[in-house]
DSSP file (Angstrom, degrees, kcal/mol; ACC not computed):
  #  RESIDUE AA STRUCTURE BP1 BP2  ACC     N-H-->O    O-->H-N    N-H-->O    O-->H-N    TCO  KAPPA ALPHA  PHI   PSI    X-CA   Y-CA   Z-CA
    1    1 A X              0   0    0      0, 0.0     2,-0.4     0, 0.0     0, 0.0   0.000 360.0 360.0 360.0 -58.9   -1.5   34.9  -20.3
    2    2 A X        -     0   0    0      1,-0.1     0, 0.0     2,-0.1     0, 0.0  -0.980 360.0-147.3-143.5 167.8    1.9   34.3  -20.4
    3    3 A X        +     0   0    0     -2,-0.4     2,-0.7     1,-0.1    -1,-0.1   0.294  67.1 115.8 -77.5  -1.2    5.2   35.9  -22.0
    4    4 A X        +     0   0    0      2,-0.0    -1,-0.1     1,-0.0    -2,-0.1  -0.750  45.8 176.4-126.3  54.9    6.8   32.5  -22.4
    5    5 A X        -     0   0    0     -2,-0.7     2,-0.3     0, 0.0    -2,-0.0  -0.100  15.5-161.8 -65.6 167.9    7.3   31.8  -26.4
    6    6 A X        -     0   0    0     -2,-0.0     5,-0.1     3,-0.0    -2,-0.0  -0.819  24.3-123.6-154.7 137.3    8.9   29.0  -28.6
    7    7 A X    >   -     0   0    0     -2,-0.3     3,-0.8     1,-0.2     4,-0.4  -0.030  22.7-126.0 -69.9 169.3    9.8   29.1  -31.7
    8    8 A X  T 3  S+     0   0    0      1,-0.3     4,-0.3     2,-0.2    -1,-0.2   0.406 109.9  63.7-108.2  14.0    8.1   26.3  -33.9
    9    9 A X  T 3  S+     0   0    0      2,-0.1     4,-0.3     1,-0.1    -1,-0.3   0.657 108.5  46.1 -85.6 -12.7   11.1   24.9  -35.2
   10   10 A X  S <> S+     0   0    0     -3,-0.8     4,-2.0     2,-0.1     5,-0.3   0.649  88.7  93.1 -74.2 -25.5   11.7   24.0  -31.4
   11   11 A X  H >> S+     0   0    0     -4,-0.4     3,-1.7     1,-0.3     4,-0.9   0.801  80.4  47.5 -57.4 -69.5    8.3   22.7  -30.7
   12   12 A X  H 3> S+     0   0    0      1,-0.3     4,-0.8    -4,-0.3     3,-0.3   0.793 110.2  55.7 -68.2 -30.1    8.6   18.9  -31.3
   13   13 A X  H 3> S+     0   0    0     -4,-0.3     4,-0.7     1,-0.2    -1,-0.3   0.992 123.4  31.4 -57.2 -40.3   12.2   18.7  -29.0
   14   14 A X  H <X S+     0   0    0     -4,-2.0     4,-0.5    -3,-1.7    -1,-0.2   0.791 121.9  50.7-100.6  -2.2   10.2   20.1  -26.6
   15   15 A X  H  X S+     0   0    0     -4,-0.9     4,-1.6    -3,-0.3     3,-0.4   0.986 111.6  49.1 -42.6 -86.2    6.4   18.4  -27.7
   16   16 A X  H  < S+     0   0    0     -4,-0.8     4,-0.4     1,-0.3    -2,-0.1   0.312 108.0  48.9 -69.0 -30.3    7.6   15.0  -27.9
   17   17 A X  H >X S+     0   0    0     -4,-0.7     4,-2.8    -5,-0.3     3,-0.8   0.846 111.7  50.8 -82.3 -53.8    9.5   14.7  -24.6
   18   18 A X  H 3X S+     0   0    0     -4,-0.5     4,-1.8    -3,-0.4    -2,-0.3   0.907 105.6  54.9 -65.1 -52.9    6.6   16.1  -22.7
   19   19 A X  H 3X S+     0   0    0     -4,-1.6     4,-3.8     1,-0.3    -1,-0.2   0.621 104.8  55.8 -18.8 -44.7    4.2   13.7  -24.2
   20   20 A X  H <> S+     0   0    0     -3,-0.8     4,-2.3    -4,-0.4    -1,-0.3   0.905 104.2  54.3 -70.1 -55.1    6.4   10.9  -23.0
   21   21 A X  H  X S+     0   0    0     -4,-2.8     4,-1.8    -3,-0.3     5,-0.5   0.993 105.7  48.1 -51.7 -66.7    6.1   12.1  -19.8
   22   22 A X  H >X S+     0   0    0     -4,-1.8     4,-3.2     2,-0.2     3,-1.5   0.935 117.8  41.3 -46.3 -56.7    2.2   12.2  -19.7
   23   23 A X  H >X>S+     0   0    0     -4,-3.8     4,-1.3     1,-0.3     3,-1.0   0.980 115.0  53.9 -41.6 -53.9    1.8    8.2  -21.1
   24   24 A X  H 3X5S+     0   0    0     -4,-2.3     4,-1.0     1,-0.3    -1,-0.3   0.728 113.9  34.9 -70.3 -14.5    4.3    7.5  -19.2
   25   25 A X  H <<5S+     0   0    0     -4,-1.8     4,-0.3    -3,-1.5    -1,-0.3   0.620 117.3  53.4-101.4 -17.8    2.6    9.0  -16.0
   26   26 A X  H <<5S+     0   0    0     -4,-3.2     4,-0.3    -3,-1.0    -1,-0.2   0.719 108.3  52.8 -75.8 -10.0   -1.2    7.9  -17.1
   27   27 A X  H  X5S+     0   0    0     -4,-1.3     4,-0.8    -5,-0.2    -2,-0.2   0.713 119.1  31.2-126.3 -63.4    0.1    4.6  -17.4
   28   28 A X  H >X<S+     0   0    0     -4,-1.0     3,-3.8    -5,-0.5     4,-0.5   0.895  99.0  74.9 -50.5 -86.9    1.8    4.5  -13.6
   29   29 A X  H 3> S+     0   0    0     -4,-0.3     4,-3.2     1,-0.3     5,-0.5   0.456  89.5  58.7 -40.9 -39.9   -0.3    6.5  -11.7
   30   30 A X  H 3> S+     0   0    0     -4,-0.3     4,-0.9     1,-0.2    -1,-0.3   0.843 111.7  44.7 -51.7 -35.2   -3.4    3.5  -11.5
   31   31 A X  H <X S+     0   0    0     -3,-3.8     4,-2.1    -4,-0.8    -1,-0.2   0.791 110.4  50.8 -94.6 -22.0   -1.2    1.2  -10.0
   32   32 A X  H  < S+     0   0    0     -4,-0.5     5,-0.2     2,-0.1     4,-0.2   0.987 111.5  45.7 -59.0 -37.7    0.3    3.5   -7.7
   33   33 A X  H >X S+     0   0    0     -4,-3.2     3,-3.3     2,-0.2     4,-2.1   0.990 113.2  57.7 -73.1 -49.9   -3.0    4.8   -6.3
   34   34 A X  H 3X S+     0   0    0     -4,-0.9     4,-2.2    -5,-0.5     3,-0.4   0.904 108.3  40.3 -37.2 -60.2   -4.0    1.0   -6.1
   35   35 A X  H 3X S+     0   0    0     -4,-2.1     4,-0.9     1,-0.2    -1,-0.3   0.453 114.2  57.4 -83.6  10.4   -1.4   -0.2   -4.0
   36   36 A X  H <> S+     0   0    0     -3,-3.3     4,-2.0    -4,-0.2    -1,-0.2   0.618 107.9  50.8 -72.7 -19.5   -1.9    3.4   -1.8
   37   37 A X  H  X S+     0   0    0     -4,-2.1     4,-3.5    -3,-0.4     5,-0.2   0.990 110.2  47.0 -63.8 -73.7   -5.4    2.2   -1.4
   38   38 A X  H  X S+     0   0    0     -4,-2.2     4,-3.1     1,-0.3     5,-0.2   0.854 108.0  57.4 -55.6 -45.9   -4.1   -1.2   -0.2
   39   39 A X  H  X S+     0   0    0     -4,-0.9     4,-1.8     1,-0.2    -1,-0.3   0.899 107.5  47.2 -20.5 -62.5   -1.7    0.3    2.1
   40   40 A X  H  X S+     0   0    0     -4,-2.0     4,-1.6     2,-0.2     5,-0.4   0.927 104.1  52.5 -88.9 -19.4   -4.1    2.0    3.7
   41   41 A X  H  < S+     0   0    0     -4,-3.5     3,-0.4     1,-0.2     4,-0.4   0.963 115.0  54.9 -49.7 -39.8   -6.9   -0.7    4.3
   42   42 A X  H  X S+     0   0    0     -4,-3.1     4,-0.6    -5,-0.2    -2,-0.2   0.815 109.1  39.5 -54.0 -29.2   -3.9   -2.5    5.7
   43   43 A X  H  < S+     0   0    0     -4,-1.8     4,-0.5     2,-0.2    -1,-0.2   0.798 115.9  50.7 -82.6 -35.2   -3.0    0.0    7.9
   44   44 A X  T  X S+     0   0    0     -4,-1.6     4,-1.2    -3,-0.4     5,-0.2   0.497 114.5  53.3-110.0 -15.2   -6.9    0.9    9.0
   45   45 A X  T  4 S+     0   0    0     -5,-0.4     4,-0.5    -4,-0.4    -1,-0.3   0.722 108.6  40.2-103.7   4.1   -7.1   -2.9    9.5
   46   46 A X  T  X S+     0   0    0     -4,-0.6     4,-0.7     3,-0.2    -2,-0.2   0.562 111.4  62.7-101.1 -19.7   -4.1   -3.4   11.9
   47   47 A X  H  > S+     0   0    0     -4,-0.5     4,-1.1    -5,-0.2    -3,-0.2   0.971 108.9  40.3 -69.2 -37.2   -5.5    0.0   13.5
   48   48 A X  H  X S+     0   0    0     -4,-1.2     4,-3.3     2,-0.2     5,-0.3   0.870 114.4  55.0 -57.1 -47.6   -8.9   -2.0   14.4
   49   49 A X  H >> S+     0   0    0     -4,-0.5     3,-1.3     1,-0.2     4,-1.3   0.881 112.3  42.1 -63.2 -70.9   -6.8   -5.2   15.4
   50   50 A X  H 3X S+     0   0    0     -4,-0.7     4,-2.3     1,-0.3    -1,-0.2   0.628 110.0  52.4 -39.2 -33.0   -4.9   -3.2   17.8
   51   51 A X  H 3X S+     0   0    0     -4,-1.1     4,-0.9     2,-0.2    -1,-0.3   0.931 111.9  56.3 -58.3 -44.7   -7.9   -1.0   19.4
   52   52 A X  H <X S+     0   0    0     -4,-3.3     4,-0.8    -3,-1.3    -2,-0.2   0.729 103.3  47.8 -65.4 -37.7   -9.4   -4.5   19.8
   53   53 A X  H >X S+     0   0    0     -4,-1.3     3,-2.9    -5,-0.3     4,-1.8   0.990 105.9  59.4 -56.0 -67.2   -6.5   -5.9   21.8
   54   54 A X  H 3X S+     0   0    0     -4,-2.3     4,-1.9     1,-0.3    -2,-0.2   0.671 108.2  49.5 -65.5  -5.3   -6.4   -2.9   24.1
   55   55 A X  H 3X S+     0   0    0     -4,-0.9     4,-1.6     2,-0.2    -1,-0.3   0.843 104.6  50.2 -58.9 -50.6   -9.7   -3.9   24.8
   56   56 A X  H <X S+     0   0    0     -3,-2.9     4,-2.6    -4,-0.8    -2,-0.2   0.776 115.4  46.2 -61.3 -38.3   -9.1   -7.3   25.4
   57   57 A X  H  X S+     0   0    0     -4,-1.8     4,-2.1     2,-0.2     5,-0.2   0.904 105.3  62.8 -63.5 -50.9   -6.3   -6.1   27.8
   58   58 A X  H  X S+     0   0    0     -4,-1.9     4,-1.3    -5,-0.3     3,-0.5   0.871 110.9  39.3  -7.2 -86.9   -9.0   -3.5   29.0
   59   59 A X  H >X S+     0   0    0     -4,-1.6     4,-1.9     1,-0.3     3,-1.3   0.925 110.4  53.6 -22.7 -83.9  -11.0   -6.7   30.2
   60   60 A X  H >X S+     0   0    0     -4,-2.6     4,-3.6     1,-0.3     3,-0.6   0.814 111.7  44.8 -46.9 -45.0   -8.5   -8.9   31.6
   61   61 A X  H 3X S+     0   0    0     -4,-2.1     4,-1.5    -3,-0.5    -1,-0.3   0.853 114.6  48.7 -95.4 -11.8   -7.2   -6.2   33.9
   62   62 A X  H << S+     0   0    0     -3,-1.3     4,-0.3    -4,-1.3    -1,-0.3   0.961 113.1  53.2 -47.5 -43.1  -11.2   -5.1   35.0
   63   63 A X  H XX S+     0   0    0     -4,-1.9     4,-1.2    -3,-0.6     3,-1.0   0.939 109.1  45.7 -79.1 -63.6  -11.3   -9.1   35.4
   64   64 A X  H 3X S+     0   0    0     -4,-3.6     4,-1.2    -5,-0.2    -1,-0.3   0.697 115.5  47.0 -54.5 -10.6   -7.9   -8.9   37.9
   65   65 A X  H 3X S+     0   0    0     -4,-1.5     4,-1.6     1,-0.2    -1,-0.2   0.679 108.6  51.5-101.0   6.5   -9.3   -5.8   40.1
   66   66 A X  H <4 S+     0   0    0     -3,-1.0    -2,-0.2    -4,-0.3    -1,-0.2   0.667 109.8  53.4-101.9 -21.0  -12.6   -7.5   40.4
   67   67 A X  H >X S+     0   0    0     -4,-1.2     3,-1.5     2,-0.2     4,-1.3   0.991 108.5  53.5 -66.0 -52.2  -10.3  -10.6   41.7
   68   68 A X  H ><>S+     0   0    0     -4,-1.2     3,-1.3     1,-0.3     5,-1.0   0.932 105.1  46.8 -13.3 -94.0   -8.8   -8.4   44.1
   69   69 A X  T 3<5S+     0   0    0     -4,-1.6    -1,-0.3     1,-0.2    -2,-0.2   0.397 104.6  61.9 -58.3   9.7  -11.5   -7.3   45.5
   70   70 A X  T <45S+     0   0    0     -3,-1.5    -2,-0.2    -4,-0.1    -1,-0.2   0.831 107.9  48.2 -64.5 -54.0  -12.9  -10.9   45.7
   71   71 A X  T <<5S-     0   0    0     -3,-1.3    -2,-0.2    -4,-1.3    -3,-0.1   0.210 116.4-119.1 -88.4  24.9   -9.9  -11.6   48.0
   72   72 A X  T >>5S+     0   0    0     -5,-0.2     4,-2.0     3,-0.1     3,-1.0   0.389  75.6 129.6  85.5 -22.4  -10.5   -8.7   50.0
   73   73 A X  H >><S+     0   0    0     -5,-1.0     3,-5.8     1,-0.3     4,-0.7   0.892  78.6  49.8 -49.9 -76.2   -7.6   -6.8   49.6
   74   74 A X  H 3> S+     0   0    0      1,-0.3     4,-1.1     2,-0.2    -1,-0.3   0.407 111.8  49.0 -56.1 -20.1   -9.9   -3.6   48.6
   75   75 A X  H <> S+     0   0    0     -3,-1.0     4,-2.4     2,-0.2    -1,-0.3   0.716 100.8  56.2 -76.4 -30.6  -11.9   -4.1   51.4
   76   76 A X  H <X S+     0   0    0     -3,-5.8     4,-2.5    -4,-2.0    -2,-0.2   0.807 109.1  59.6 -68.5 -18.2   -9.0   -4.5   54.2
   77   77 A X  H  X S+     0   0    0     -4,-0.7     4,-1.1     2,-0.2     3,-0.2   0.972 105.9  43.3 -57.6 -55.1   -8.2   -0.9   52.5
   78   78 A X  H  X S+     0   0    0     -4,-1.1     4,-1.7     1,-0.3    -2,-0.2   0.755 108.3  56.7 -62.6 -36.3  -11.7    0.7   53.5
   79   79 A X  H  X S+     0   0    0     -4,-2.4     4,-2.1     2,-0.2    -1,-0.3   0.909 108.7  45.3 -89.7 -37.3  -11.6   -0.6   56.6
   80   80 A X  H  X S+     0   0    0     -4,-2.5     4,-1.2    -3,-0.2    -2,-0.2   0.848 110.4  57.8 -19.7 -48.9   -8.0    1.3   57.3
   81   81 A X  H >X S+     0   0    0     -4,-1.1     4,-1.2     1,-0.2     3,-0.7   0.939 110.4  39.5 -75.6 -44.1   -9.3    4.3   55.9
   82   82 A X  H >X S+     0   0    0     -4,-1.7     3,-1.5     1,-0.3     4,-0.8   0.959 109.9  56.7 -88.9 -42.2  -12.2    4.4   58.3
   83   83 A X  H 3< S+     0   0    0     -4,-2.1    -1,-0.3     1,-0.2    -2,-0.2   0.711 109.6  53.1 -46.2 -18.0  -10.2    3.3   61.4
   84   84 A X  H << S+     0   0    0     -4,-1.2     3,-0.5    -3,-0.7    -2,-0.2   0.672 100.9  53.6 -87.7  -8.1   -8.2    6.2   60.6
   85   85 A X  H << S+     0   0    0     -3,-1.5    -2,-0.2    -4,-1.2    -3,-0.2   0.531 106.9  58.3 -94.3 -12.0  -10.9    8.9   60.3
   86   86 A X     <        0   0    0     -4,-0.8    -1,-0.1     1,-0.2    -2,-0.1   0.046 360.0 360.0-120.6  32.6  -12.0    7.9   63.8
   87   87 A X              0   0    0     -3,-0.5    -1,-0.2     0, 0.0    -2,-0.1   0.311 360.0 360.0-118.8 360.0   -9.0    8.4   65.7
């Protein structure tokens, strides 16, 4: 498989370092992916808060054209529009 010896009076300098590596990265790696986890619930819960405000904004501004058109405004429009199609 591959061409890539070492002699065995070499092995443990190069064993023993790599070994270290591995604890040392079994031993990390649970709390990184934990706090990637939390990261992203935070992130997927400020993404909700935030749809939910533009919603809310959504609303309010349905709630101002519907005022509008309470006070007439939309209506004084229509009634331009059609005095102008019949000249």
């Amino acid at each position: 498989m591959t061409q890539f010896t070492i002699s065995p009076r070499l092995y443990p300098a190069y064993a023993l370092p790599m070994l270290m590596v591995t604890i040392i990265t079994a031993t990390i790696m649970p709390s990184i992916l934990a706090q990637w986890d939390r990261w992203k619930s935070r992130r997927r819960d400020l993404v909700r808060k935030v749809l939910h405000l533009q919603k809310k904004l959504q609303m309010r501004e349905r709630g101002r054209s519907l005022e509008r058109a309470d006070d007439g405004s939309v209506f004084k429009h229509r009634i331009r529009s059609l005095s102008l199609d019949t000249k």
